[in-house]
MIDRENLUM-151135 format. One record per residue (C-alpha): residue number from 1; y, z, x. Coordinates in pm, whole numbers, plus 50000, padded with zeros to 5 digits. Each point is the difference from the previous one (the first is absolute). Example, Ala and Ser with C-alpha at 12.3 -4.5 7.8 and 13.67 -1.06 7.14 Angstrom:
// residues 2
+-----+-------+-------+-------+
!  nr !    yy !    zz !    xx !
+-----+-------+-------+-------+
!   1 ! 49550 ! 50780 ! 51230 !
!   2 ! 50344 ! 49934 ! 50137 !
+-----+-------+-------+-------+
END
This chain:
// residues 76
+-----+-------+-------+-------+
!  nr !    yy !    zz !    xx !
+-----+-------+-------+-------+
!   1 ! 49716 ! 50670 ! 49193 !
!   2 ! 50366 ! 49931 ! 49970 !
!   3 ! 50246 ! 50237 ! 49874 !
!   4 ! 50289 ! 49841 ! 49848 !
!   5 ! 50046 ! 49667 ! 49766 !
!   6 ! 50053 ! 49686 ! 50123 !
!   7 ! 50340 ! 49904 ! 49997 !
!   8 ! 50008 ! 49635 ! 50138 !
!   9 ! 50057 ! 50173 ! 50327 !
!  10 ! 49736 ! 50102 ! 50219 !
!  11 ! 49671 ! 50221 ! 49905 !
!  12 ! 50049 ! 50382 ! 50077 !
!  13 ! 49642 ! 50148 ! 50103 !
!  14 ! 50044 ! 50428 ! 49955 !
!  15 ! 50294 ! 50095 ! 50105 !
!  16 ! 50103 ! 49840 ! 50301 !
!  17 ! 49852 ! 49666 ! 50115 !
!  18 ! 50096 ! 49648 ! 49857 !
!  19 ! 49807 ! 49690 ! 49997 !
!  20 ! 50155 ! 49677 ! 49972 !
!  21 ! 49851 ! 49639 ! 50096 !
!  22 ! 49922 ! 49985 ! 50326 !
!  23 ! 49902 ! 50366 ! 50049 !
!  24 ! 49695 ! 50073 ! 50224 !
!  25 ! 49745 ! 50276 ! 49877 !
!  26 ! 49718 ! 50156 ! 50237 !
!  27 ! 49760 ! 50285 ! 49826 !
!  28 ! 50082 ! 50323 ! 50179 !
!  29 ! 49724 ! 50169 ! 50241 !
!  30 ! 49966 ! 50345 ! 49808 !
!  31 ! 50007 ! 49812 ! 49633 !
!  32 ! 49919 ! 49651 ! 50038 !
!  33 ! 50277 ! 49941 ! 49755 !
!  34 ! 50220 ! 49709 ! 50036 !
!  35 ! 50310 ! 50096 ! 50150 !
!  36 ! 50321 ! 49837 ! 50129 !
!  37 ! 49957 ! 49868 ! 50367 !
!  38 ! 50303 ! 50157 ! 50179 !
!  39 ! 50136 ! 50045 ! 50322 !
!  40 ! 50227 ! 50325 ! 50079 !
!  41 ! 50027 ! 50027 ! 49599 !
!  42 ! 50132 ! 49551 ! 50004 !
!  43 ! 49808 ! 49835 ! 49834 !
!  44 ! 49842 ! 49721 ! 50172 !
!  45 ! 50090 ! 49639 ! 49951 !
!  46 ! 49710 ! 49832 ! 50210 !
!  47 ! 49592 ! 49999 ! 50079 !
!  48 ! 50110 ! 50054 ! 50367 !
!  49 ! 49840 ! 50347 ! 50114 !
!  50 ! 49843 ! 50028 ! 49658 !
!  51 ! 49559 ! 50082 ! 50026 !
!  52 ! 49741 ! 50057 ! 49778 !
!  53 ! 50040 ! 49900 ! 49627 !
!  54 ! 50376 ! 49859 ! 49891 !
!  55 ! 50084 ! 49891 ! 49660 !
!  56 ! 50337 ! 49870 ! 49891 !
!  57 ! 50222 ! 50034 ! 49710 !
!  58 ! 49999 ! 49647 ! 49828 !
!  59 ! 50144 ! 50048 ! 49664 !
!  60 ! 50205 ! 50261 ! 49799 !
!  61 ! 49968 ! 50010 ! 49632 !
!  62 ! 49998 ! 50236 ! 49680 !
!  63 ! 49680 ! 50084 ! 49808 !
!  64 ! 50041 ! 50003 ! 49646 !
!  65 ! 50012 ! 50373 ! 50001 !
!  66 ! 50328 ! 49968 ! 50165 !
!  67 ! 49883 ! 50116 ! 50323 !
!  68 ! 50036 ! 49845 ! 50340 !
!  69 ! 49714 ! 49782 ! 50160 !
!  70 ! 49993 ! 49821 ! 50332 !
!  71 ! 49716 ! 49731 ! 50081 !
!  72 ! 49877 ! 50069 ! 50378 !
!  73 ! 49763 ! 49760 ! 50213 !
!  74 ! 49821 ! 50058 ! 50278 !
!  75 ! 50107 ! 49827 ! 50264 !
!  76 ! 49793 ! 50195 ! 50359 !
+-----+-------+-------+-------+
END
C-alpha cells in the first residue's frame, strides 16, 4: 500500500521507504511481504549478495485513482 500521491517523483510506500526504477524488493522473513532490499538502511543498487526471491522496480506510474503504482519483475 502506498501512502501518499504520486507526484511525478518517486512512489512513497507508508511512511518511510521510496521506490523508484531500479529498486530491489525481497519479501521479509516474519511477513513474506515485499520489502526494500537494503544494506545498513542504503538501499541496494545491485543483485550482488542478494538470495532467495528479488524483484525489481521497472516502471512508476499513476492509477487513475490518483494513487501511485510501480510495475516490479522478478528477476532471481
Amino acid at each position: 500500500m502506498f501512502g501518499a500521491a504520486n507526484t511525478g517523483a518517486d512512489a512513497t510506500v507508508g511512511t518511510s521507504v521510496t521506490l523508484s526504477v531500479g529498486n530491489y524488493l525481497q519479501p521479509a522473513d516474519a511477513t513474506g511481504i515485499l520489502t526494500l532490499a537494503s544494506s545498513s538502511g542504503t538501499p541496494v543498487s545491485s543483485l550482488s549478495g542478494l538470495t532467495g526471491m528479488v524483484w525489481q522496480v521497472v516502471k512508476e506510474y499513476t492509477m487513475p485513482d490518483g494513487t501511485p503504482g510501480v510495475k516490479i519483475q522478478r528477476v532471481q
